[in-house]
C-alpha positions in Angstrom: 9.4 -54.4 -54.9 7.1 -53.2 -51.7 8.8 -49.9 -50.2 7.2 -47.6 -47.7 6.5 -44.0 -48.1 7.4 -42.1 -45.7 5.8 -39.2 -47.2 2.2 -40.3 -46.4 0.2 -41.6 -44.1 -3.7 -42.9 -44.9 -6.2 -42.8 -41.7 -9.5 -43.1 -40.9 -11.3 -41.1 -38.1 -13.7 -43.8 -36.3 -16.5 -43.5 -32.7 -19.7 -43.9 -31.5 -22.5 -40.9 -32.7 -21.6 -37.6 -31.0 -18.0 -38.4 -29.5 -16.4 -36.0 -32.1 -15.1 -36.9 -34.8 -15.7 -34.4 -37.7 -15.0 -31.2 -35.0 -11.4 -33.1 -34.2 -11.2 -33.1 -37.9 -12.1 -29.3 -38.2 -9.3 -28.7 -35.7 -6.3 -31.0 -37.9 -7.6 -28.7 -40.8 -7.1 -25.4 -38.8 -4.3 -26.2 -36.8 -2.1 -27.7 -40.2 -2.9 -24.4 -41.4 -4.9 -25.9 -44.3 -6.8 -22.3 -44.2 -5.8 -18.8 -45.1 -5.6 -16.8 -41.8 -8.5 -14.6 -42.7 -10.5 -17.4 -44.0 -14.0 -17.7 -42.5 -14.5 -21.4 -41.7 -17.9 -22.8 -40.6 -17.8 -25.4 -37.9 -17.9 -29.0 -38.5 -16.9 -28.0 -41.9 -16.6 -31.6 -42.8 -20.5 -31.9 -42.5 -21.0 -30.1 -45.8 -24.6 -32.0 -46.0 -27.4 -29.7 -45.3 -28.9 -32.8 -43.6 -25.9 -33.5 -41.7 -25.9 -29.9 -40.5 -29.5 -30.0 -39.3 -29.1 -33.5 -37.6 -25.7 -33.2 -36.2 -24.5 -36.2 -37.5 -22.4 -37.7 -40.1 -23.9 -39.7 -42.9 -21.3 -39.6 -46.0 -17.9 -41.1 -45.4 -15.6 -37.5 -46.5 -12.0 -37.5 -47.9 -9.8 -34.4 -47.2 -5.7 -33.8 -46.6 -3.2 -32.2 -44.3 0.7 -31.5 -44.7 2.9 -31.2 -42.1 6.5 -31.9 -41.4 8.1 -34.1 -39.6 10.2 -32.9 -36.7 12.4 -35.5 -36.7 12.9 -36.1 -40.3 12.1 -32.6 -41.3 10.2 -34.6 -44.4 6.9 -33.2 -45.8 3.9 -35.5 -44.6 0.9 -35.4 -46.6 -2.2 -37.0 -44.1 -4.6 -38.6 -46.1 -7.3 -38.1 -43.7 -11.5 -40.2 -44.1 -13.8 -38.8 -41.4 -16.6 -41.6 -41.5 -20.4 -41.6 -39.7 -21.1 -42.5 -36.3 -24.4 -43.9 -36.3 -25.0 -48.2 -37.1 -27.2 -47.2 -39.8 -24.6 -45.8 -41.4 -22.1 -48.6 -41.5 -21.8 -49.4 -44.7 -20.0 -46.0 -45.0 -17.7 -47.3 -42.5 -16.7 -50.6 -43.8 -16.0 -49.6 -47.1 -13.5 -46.6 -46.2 -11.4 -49.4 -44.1 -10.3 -50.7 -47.7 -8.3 -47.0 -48.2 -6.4 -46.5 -45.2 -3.6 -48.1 -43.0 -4.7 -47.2 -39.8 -7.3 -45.4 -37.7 -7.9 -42.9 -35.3 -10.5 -44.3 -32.4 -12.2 -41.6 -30.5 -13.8 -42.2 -27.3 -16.0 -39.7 -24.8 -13.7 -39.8 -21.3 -17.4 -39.5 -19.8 -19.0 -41.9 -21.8 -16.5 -44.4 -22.4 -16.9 -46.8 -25.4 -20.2 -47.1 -26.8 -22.3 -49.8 -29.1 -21.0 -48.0 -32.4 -17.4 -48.2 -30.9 -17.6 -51.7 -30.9 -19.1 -52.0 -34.1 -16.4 -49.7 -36.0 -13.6 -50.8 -34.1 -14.0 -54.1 -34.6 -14.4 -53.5 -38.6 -11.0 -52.0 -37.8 -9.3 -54.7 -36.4 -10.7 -57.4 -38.7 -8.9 -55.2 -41.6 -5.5 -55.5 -39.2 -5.6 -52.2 -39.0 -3.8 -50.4 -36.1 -5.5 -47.8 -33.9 -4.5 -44.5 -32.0 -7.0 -43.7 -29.1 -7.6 -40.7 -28.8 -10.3 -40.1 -25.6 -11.8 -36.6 -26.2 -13.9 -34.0 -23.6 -11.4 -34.3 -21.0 -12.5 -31.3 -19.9 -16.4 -32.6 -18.8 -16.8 -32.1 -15.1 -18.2 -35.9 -15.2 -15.4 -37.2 -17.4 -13.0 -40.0 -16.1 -10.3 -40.6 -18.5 -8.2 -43.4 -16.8 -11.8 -45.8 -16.3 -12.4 -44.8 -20.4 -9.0 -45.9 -21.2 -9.3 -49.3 -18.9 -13.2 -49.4 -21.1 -10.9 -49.1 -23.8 -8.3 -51.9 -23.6 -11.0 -54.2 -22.2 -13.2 -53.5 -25.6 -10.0 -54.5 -27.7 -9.2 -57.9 -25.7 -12.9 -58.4 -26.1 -12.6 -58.3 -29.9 -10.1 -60.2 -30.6 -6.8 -57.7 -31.1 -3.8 -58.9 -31.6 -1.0 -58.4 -29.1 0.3 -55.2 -31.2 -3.4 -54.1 -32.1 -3.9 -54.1 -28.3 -0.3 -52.0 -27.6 -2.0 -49.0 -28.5 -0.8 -45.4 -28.3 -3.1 -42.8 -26.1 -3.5 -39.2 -26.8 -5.8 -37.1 -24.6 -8.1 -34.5 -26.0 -10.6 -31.5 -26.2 -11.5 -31.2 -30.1 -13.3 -28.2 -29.3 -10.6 -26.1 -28.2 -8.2 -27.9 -30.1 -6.0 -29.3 -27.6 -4.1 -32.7 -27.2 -1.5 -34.3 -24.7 -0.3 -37.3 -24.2 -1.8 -37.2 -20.1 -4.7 -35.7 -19.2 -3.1 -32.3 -18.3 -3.7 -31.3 -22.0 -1.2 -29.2 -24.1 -1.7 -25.9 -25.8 -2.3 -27.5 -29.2 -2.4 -30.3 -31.4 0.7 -31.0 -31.8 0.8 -34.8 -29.6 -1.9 -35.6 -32.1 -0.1 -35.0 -35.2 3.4 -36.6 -33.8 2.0 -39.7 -32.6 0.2 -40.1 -36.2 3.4 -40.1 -38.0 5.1 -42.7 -35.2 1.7 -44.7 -34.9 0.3 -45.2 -38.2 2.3 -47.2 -40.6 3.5 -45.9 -43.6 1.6 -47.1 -47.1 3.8 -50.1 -48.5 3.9 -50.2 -52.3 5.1 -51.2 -55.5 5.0 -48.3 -57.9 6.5 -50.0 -60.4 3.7 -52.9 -60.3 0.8 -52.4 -62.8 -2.0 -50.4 -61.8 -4.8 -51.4 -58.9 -7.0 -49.2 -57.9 -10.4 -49.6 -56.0 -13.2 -47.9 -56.0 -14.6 -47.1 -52.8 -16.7 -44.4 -53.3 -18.7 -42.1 -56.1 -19.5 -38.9 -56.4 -20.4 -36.0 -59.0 -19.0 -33.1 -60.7 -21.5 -30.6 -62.6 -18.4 -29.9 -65.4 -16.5 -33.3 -66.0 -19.0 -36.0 -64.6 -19.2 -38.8 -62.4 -15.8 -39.3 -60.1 -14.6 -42.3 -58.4 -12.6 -42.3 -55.7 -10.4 -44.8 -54.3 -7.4 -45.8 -53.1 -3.7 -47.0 -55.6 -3.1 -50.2 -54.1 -0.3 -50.6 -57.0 1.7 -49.0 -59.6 1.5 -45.4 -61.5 -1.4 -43.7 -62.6 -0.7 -40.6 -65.3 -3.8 -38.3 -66.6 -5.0 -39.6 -70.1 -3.4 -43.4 -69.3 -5.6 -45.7 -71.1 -7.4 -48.0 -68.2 -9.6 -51.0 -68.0 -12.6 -51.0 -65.5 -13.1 -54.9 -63.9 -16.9 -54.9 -63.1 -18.4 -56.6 -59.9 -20.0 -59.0 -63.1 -16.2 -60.3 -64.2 -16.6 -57.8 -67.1 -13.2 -55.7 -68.0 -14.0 -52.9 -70.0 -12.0 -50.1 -71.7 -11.8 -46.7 -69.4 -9.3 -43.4 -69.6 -7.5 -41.6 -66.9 -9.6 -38.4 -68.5 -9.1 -36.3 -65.0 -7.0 -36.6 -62.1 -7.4 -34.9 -58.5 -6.0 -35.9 -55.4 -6.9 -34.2 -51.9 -5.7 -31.3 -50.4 -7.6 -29.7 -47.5 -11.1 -29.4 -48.5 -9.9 -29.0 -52.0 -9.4 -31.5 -55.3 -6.6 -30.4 -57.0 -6.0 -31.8 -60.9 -2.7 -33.5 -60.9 -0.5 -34.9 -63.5 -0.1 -38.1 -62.1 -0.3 -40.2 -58.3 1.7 -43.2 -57.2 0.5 -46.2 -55.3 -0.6 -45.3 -51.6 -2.4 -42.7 -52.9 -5.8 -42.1 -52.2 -7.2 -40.2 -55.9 -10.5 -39.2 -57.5 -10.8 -39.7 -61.2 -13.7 -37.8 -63.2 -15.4 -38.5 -66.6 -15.8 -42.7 -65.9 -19.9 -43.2 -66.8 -21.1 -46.3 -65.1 -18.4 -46.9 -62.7 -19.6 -48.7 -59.2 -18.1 -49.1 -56.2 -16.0 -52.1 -55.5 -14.9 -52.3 -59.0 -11.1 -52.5 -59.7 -9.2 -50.0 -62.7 -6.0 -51.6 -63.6 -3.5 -51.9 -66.2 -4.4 -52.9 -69.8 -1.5 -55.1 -69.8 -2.1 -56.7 -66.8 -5.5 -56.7 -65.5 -6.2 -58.2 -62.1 -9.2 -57.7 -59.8 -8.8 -56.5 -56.1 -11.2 -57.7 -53.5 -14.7 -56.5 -54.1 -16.1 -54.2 -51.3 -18.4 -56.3 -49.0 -20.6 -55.3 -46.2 -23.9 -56.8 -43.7 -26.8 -57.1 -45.2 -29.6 -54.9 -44.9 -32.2 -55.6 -42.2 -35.4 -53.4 -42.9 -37.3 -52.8 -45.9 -39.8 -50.2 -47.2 -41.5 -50.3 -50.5 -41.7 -46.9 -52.4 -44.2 -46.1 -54.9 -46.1 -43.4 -57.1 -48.2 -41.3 -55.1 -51.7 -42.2 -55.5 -53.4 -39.5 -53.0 -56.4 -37.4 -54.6 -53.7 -34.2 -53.8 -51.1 -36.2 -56.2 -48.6 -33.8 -58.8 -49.5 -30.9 -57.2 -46.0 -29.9 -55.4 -43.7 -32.8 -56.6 -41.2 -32.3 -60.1 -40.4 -36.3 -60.4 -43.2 -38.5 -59.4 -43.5 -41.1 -62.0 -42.6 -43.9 -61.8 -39.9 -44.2 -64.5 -38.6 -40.8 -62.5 -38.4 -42.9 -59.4 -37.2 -46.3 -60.3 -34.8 -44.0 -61.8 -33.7 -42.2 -59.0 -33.5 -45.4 -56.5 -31.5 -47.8 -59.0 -29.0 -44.9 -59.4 -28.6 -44.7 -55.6 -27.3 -48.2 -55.7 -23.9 -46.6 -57.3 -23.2 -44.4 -54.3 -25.0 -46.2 -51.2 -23.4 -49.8 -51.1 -25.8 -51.1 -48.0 -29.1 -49.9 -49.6 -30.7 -52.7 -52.2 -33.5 -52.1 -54.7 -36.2 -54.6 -55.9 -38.9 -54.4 -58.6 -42.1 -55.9 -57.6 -45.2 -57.4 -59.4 -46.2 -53.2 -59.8 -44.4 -51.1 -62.1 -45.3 -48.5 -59.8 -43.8 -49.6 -56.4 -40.7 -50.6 -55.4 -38.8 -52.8 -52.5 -36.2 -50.8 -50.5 -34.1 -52.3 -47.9 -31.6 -50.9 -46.0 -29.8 -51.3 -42.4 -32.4 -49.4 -40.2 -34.8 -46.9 -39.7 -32.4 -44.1 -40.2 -30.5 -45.2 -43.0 -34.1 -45.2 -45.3 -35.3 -42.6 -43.5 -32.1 -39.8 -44.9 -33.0 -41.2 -48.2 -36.3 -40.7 -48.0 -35.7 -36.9 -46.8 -32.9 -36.7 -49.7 -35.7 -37.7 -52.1 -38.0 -35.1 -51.2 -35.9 -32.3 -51.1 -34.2 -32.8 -54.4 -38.4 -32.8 -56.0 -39.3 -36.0 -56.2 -43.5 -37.0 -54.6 -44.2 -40.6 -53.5 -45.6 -42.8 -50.9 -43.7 -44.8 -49.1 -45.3 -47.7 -46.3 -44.3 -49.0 -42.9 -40.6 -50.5 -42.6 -40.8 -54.1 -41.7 -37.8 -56.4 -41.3 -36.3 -58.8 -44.0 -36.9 -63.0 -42.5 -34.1 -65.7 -43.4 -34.3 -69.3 -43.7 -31.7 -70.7 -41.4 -29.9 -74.3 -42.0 -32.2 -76.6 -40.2 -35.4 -74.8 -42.1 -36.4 -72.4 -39.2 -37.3 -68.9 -39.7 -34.9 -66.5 -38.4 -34.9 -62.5 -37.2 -32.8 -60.2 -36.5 -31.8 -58.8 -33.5 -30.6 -55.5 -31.9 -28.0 -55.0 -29.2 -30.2 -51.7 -26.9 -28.3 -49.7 -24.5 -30.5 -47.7 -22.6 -30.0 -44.1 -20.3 -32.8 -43.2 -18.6 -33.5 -41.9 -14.6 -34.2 -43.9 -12.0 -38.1 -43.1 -12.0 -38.8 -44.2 -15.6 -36.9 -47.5 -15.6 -40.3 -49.6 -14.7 -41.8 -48.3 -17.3 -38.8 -48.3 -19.9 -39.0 -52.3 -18.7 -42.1 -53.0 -18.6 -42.1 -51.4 -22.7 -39.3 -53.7 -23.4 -40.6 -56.6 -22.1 -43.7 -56.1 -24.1 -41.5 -55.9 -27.0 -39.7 -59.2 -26.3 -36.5 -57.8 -25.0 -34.1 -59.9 -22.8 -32.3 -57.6 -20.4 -28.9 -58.7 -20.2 -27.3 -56.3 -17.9 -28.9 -53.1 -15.2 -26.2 -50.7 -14.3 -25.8 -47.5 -12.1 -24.0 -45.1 -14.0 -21.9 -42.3 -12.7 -24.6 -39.7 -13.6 -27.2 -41.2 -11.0 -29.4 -43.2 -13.5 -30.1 -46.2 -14.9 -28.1 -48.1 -18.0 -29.6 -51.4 -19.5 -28.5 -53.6 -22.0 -31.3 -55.7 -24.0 -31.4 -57.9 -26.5 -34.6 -56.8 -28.7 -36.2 -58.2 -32.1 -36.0 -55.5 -34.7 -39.5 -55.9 -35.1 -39.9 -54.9 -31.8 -38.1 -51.7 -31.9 -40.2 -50.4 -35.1 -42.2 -47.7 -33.8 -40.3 -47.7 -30.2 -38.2 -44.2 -30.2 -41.0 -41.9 -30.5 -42.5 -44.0 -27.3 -39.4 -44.6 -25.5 -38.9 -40.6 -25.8 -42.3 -40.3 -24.5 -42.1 -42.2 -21.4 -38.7 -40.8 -20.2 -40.2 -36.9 -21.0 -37.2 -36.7 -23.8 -34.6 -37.6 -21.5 -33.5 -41.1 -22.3 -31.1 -41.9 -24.5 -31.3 -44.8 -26.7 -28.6 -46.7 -29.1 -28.5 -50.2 -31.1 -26.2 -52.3 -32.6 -27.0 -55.3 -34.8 -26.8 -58.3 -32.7 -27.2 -61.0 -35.8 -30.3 -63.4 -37.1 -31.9 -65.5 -34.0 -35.1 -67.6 -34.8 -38.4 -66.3 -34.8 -40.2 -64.8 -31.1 -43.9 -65.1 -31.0 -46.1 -62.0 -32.1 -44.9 -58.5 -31.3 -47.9 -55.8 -30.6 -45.7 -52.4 -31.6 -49.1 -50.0 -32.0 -51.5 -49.7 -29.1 -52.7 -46.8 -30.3 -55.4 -46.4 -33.4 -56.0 -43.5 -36.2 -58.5 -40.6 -36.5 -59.4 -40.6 -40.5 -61.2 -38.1 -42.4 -64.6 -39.2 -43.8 -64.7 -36.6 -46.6 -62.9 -34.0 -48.7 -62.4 -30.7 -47.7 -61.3 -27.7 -45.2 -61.0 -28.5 -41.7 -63.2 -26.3 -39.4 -63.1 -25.6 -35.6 -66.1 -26.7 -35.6 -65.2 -30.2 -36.9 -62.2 -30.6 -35.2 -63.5 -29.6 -31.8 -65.2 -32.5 -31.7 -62.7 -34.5 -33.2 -60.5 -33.1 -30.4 -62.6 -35.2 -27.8 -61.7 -38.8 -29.1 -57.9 -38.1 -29.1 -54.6 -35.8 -30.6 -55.0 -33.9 -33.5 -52.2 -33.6 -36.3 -53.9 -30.2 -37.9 -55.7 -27.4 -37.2 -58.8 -25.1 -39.2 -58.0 -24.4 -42.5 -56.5 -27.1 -43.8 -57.1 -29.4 -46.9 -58.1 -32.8 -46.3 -59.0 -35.7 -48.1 -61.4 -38.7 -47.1 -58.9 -41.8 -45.7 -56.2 -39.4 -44.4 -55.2 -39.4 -40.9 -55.9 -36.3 -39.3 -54.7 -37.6 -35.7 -54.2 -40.5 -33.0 -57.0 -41.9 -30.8 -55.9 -43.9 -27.9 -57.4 -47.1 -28.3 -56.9 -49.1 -31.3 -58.7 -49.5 -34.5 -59.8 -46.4 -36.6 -61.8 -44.0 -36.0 -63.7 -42.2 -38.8 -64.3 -38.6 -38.6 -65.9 -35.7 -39.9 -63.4 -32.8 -39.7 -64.5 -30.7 -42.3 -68.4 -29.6 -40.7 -69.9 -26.3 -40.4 -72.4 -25.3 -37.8 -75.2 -24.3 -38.6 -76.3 -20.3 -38.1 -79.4 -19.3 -36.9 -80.3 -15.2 -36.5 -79.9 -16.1 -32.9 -76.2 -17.2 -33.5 -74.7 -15.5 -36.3 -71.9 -13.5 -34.7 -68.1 -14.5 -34.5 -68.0 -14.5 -30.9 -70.5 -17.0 -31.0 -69.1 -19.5 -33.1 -65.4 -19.2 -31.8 -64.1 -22.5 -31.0 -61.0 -23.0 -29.1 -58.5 -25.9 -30.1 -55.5 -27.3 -28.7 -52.3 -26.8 -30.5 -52.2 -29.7 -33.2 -49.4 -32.3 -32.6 -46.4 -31.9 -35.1 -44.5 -34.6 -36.5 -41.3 -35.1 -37.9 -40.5 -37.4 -40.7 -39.2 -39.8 -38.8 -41.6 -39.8 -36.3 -44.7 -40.2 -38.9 -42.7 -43.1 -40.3 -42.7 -44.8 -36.8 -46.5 -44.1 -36.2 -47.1 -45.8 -39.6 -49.5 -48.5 -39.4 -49.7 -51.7 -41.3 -52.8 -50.6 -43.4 -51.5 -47.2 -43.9 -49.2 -45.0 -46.7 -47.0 -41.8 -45.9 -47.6 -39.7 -48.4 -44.0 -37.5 -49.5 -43.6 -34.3 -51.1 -41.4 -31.8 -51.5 -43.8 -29.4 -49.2 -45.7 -31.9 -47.4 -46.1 -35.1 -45.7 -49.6 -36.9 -45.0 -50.5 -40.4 -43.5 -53.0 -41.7 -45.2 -55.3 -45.1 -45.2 -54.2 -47.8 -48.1 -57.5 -47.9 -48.9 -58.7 -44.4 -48.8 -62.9 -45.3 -49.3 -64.0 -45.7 -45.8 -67.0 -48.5 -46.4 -64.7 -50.4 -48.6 -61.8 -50.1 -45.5 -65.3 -51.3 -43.5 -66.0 -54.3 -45.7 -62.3 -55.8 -45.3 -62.2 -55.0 -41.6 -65.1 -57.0 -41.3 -64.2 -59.7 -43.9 -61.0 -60.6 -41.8 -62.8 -60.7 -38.6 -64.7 -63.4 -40.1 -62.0 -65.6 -41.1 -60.7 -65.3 -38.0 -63.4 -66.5 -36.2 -63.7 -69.4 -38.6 
């Protein structure tokens, strides 16, 4: 028999990149006094991540817990609360957290109103039935407008599809950052609006304890003492520590499992408990080979909940040995047994990414849902030891019914001023983009909307940065699979490649420096077929980096063979990944990161440059 507890609530904390989700979460913690009073508490304490720190985003979907009482009941409220990413590339995250909770928490920028990733997680939301509390944040921005967010707001839900009720939402005005909340725009002293109109708005779990036992996983993690842990939400019945269990694989497999260790959530904490009871979101520790989307349930009476599902990835990278002449010498793991290892045992915790042996034992097809989502992992990779190359992300093609070869597409919105929109456009348009809307904004510049081919947006950041001096601001949103658009030129811009082993001089790079940007300076180790900078016309450009002049008596001083150099151009990760060419490899280590040629002899790179522009005259 289905009853509702009172006692709990399950939510989900869900916006656009940057609207402020995980530092409204810091403030629930501190203001349900989750934290001793002299505790020292880092901000965004949810982003425990180092890469989340650095970035500033959230990648992981977390799990943590309030209490507070209710002042009407005066009842003990445990908040079971799931602070979940921002960014599209990070989606899966979101979609599979919307299995453990029974309503969410939608936060919107009053200045920026609803954004691409507000469509895309609210409408995962809704399609779950899930009811939302808005809560539009930085009320205090001098450009903010809180009753044209809120308008923004319903109009997005209509759009979507809500239901009447869905649409009948509650609004609660806030400024995370100071930890303030009201249910107008004149904000209160605290928190408090928040927490009351959770316990009104969100419903309460309804559950059969007595049922047997449904649990699934949603996600995986890993502790040093007791092993892998699975969390997930008790859709039914009573879980005890020890219980004996059966684990329903994704395969139709049911296999014997024990309750071994049982935690539930409190604050930042897992505390071991003795038992939990349906609505209940738990962790249990010791399960080997457990996978997300799998169901435990009662030996008695097995039956599978829904699997887990989520969109497809769009972009795929392969990832293989390193094969550089500077190979082993800063990695721990670069074989490839260590790597297919390490990519097949992501699979457990990262339900969007997909693996793929190919024809080589030593490479390896990754796909994943953009740029960003392979891009973490790649990062991840490096920084836990691990050395390999990894080639230029390209997207995944379907068939579609009538036989025709479909693409996707990306939904762009665009910021940029007023003097860089031409050439934003004009970049776009070269890139087959349809604009399909040019806005004013309040802020005095420019806001367009295009539809754009994935393939055309490989490579397009680092340039659209470029051309609006770091100002624009760029965000996408899977559109869906539309048929093929003609060619796409991404890269108009060609390489400068070593032509032999060695040490970069001044001398040798000074005249490198006169065909286009360095990437290094003196003193650095080369090899021949690795790209030592960018020349502006396309096709490569092989250079000798590594000369010495020669001395005579007449020139033998320092002074005389001082040469001055520009300062090299530095790269991040993610920008060397986007000036990846189609005949080129980044090479990954744990203390370095190269571009190099596929090929790295330069007359044999000569020989099939030449060979193909003879079949294409033929």
């Amino acid at each position: 028999m289905l009853k509702e507890r009172t006692d709990l609530r399950n939510i989900a904390i869900i916006a656009h990149v940057d609207h402020g989700k995980t530092t409204l979460v810091d403030g629930l913690l501190r203001q349900a006094h989750t934290f001793r009073a002299n505790q020292q508490v880092a901000e965004r304490v949810m982003d425990s991540n180092d890469l989340e720190r650095e970035r500033g985003i959230t990648i992981l979907a977390k799990n943590t817990a309030i209490q507070i009482i209710d002042p009407l009941t005066k009842q003990n409220v445990k908040i079971n609360i799931v602070d979940t990413p921002g960014h599209a590339d990070f989606g899966g995250e979101v979609e599979r957290v919307m299995n453990m909770v029974d309503g969410v928490l939608l936060l919107v920028d009053a200045a920026e109103g609803p954004m691409p990733q507000t469509r895309f997680v609210l409408k995962k939301a809704l399609e779950r039935g899930h009811h939302a509390v808005v809560v539009i944040n930085k009320v205090d921005r001098k450009d903010a407008d809180p009753t044209a967010t809120l308008n923004k707001t319903f109009d997005l839900f209509i759009e979507l599809g809500a239901t009447d009720d869905q649409a009948n939402f509650q609004v609660v005005y806030a400024n995370a950052v100071a930890g303030r909340a009201s249910l107008t725009p004149e904000l209160g002293p605290d928190l408090q609006p928040l927490f009351e109109t959770i316990l009104r708005s969100i419903p309460c779990p309804k559950v059969d304890k007595e049922a047997p036992l449904q649990m699934l996983v949603t996600t995986l993690g890993y502790d040093d003492y007791r092993g892998v842990t699975a969390v997930g939400r008790i859709f039914a019945g009573t879980i005890h520590a020890g219980d004996p269990l059966v684990r329903m694989t994704l395969d139709g497999e049911t296999l014997p499992e024990r309750a071994r260790y049982l935690y539930i959530h409190q604050g930042l904490e897992r505390v071991e408990v003795e038992k939990a009871e349906a609505g209940e979101i738990i962790a249990l520790a010791g399960l080997e080979g457990i996978a997300i989307g799998e169901t435990l349930a009662d030996p008695e009476n097995a039956i599978a909940l829904e699997p887990i599902r989520v969109e497809e990835p769009t972009i795929r990278m392969t990832f293989g040995v390193n094969t550089s002449p500077m190979a082993g010498r800063d990695g721990r793991w670069g074989t490839s047994r260590n790597l297919r290892e390490r990519l097949f045992n992501e699979l457990q915790r990262n339900v969007a990414l997909r693996v793929e042996e190919t024809e080589s034992t030593d490479t390896f097809l990754v796909s994943g849902r953009g740029e960003l989502h392979l891009v973490i992992l790649i990062e991840t990779m490096r920084r836990e030891g691990y050395e390999f190359q990894v080639s230029r992300p390209e997207v995944i093609f379907k068939q579609g019914e009538d036989g025709e070869l479909l693409e996707p597409f990306e939904e762009v919105h665009i910021e940029t001023s007023k003097d860089s929109v031409g050439v934003v456009v004009e970049m776009l348009g070269n890139r087959r983009g349809q604009m399909l809307d040019m806005q004013d904004s309040n802020t005095g510049s420019e806001h367009l909307t295009y539809l754009v081919p994935t393939r055309g947006l490989l490579g397009f950041r680092y340039q659209f940065l470029t051309a609006t001096r770091g100002m624009g601001i760029i965000n996408t949103l899977f559109h869906g699979y539309l048929p093929l658009v003609k060619s796409i030129t991404s890269r108009l811009t060609g390489s400068l490649v070593a032509w032999e082993p060695g040490v970069t001089t001044g001398y040798g790079l000074k005249n490198a420096e006169e065909r286009g940007t360095l990437f290094y300076g003196p003193g650095v180790e080369v090899y021949e077929g690795m790209v030592i900078g960018e020349q502006p016309r396309l096709g490569d450009l092989v250079i000798n980096v590594c000369k010495k002049k020669h001395l005579t008596n007449m020139r033998s001083s320092n002074k005389d063979i001082e040469v001055r150099l520009n300062t090299p151009r530095s790269m991040s990760l993610d920008e060397m990944i986007e000036f990846l060419g189609e005949d080129e490899l980044l090479e990954v280590t744990p203390l370095n990161l190269r571009i190099r040629k596929r090929i790295l002899d330069s007359e044999e790179r000569g020989k099939l440059v030449k060979k193909a522009k003879e079949l294409m005259e033929e």
